[in-house]
N, C-alpha and C positions, 0 to 999 in steps of 0.2 A: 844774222838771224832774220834779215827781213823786216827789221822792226822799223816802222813810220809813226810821224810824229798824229797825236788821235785816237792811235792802237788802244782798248782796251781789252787787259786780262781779268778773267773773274777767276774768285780761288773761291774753292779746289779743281773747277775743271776745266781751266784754260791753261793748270801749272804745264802742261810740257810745251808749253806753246811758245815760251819765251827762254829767256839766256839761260842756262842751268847758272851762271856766274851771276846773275843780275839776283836771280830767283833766292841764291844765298844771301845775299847782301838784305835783302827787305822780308825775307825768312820771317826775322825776330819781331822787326813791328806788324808782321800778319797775328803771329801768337798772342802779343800783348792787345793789340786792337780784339782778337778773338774771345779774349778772357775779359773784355770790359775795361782796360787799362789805358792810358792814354800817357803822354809825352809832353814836356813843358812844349817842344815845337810844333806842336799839332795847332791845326787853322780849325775853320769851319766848325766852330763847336766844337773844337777838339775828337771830329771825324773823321779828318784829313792829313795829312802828310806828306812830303817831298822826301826823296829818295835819289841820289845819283849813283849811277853804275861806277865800279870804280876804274873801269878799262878808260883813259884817257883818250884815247885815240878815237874812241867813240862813244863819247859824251850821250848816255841817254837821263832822264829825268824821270823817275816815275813819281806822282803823284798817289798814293792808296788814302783807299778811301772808305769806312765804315759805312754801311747801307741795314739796317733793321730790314730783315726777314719776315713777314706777318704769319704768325702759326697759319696751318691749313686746317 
């Protein structure tokens, strides 16, 4: 997939831009983070997250990350 380490994706409109197989994997802490929900392993003020792909052979790491929105 071209993926370098630095790369970042924003959701919803960088989804087709990465692994459709990584994209499954961190899916569910996208929803949970979306609804306000958080994870005993969440860092940064429990804004943050690690994530590994689970293809072994190529080991990627995503970090997601909660960012507030400011109304317009």
């Amino acid at each position: 997939m071209d993926q370098k380490i630095g790369d970042v994706y924003r959701y919803p409109e960088d989804r087709g831009k990465m692994c459709p197989t990584s994209f499954c994997i961190i899916w569910p802490m996208i929803l949970v983070m979306l609804s306000g929900g958080s994870f005993d392993g969440f860092e940064d003020d429990r804004n943050s997250t690690t994530v590994g792909c689970s293809d072994y052979r190529h080991q990627v790491v995503y970090k997601i990350t909660r960012n507030a929105i400011p109304d317009s």
